[in-house]
C-alpha positions in Angstrom: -4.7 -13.3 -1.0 -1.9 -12.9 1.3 -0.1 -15.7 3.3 3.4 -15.3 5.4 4.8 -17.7 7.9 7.9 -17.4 10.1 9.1 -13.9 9.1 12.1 -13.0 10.9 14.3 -10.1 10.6 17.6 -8.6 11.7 18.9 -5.5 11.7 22.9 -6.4 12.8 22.1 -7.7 16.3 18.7 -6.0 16.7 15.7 -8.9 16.3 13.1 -7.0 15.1 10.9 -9.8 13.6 10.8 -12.7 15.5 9.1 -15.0 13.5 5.6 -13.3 11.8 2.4 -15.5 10.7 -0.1 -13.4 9.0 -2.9 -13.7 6.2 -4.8 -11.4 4.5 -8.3 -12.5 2.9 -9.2 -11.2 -0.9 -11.4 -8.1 -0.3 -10.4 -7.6 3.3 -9.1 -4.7 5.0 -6.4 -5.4 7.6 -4.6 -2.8 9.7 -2.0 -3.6 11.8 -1.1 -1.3 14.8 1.3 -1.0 18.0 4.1 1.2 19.4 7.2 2.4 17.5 9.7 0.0 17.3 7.1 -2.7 17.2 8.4 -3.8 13.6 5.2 -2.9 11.9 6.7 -0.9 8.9 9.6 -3.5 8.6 6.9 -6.1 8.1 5.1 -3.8 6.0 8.2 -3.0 3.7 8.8 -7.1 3.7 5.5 -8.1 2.8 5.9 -5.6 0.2 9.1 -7.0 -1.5 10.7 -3.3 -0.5 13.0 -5.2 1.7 13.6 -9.1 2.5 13.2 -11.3 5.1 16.1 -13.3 6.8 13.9 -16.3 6.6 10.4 -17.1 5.8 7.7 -17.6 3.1 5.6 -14.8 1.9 2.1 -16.0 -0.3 0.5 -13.7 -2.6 -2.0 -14.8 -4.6 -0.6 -17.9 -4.9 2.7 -16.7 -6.0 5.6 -17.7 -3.8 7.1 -14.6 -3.7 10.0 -15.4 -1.4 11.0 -17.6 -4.4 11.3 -14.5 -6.9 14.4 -12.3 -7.8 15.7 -9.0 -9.8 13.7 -8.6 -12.5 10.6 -11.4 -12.4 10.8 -9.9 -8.7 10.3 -6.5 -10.1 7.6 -7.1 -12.4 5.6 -9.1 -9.7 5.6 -5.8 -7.5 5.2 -3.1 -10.1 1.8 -5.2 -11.4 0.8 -6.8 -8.0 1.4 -4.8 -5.2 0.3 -1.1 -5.0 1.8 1.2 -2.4 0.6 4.5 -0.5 2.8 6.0 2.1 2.8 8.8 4.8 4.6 10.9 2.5 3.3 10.5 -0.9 6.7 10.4 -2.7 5.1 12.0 -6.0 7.5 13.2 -8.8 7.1 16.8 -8.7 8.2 17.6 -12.3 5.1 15.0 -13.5 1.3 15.7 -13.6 -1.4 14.4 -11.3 -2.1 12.1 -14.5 1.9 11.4 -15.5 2.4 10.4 -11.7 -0.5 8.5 -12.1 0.3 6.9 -15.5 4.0 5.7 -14.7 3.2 2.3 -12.9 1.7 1.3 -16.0 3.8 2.2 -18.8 6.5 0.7 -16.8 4.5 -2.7 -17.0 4.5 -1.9 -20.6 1.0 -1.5 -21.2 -0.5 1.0 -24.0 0.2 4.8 -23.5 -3.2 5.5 -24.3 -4.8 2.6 -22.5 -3.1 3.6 -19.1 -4.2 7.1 -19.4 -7.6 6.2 -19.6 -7.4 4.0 -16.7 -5.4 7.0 -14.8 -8.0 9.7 -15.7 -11.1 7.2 -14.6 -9.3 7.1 -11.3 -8.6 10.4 -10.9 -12.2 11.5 -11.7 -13.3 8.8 -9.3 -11.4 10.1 -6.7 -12.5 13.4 -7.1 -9.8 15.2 -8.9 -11.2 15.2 -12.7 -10.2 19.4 -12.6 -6.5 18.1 -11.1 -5.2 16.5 -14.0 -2.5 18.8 -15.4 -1.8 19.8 -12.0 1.7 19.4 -10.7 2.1 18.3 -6.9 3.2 21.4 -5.9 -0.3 22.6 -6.9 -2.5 20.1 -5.0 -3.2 20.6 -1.1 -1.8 17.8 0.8 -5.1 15.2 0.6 -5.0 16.1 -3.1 -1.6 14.5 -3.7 -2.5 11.8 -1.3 -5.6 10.4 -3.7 -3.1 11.3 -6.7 -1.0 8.7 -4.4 -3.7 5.9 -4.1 -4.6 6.2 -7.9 -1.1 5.4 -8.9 -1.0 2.7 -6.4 -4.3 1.2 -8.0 -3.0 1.6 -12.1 -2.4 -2.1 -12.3 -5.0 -3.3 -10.6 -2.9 -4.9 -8.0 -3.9 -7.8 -5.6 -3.0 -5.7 -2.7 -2.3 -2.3 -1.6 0.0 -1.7 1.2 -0.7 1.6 3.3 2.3 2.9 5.7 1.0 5.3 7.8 -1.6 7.0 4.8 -3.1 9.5 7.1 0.0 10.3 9.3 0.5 13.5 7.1 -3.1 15.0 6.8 -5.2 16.8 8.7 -8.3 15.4 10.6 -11.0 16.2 7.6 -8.4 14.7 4.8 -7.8 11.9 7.1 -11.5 11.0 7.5 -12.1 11.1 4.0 -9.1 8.9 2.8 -10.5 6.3 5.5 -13.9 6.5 3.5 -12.4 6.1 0.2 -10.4 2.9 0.9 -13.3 1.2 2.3 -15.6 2.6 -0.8 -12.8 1.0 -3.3 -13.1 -2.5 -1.1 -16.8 -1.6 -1.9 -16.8 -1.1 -5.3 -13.6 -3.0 -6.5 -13.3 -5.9 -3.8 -9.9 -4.2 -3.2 -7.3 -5.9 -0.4 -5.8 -3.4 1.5 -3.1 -3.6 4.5 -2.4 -0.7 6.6 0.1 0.1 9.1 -1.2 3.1 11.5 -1.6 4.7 14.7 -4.5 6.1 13.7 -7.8 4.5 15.9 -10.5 5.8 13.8 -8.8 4.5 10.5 -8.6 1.0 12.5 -11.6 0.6 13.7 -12.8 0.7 10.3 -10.8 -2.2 9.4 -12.4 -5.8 8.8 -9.6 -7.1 11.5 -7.3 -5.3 13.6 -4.1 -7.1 14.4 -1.9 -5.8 17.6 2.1 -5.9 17.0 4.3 -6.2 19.8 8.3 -6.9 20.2 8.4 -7.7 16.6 5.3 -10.5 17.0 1.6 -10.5 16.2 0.2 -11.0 19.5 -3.8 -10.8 18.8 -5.9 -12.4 15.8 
């Protein structure tokens, strides 16, 4: 699913990637994990297309992403890659279901299509009585599964978690762990997480241990 070989990275004259091989199997769950400062969300955000390597080839489902630029570049992430971060980054003037809904009208599918897809998902994820609800509205693991049903709108190969628990409390926490290894259940969904949570690790398929902007374990 996913493939990358030699990532570096600089930030001025900080090295923070020295040089990255990774892969990610179709229907795995990955999480990556280390210190602060071990390059983990740079990688993340790289692997992601949020930011670029200095040098490098990044793989995703056969695509060679590295290759890609401004718009085709665009369109590969908004249909391809899904996204769930610490911070949910909801638009607060939208509805659980307009938040929901935006990845896919901006692929340009069917109005009417995507909200059925978005409503599904929301019911799936337990929030069928959330759907006119504004963020402001919806405790803090509410708006995170409003966060990983817009990440999932387009079916994308791979969702890319920074951090997803590092703003919930212990019970929310514990259930967003269950429900991304119930969608890799149900939906053979890829998933790659970045945290320094143990018990959301350990629940992984493989555990991979950063270190001085290397992968130093399997």
């Amino acid at each position: 699913m996913l493939s990358a070989t030699a990532i570096h990275k600089h930030y001025a004259q900080l090295h923070v990637l020295k040089g990255v091989n990774i892969t990610v199997n179709k229907g795995e769950i990955v999480s990556i994990v280390g210190s602060s400062g071990a390059g983990k969300s740079t990688l993340l955000h790289i692997l992601g297309t949020l930011d670029t390597p200095d040098s490098g080839e990044l793989f995703i489902s056969g695509v060679p992403v590295h290759t890609l630029k401004g718009r085709k570049l665009a369109s590969f992430r908004n249909t391809q890659i899904g996204f769930v971060f610490q911070f949910h980054h909801l638009l607060p003037e939208f509805t659980a279901l307009e938040n929901v809904s935006i990845p896919g009208w901006i692929a340009g599918r069917r109005k009417k299509e995507v909200q059925e897809e978005a409503i599904k998902l929301l019911k799936l994820l337990g929030l069928g009585d959330r759907l006119e609800n504004k963020p402001n509205a919806l405790s803090g693991g509410e708006q995170q599964r409003v966060a990983v049903a817009r990440a999932l709108i387009n079916k994308p190969a791979i969702v890319f978690a920074d951090e997803p628990t590092g703003n919930l409390d212990s019970k929310n926490a514990k259930e967003l762990h269950d429900l991304f290894v119930q969608l890799r259940k149900d939906f053979k969904q890829t998933f790659l997480i970045v945290t320094h949570n143990e018990e959301l690790a350990g629940m992984s398929d493989r555990v991979l241990h950063m270190k001085d902007g290397l992968i130093i374990s399997p």
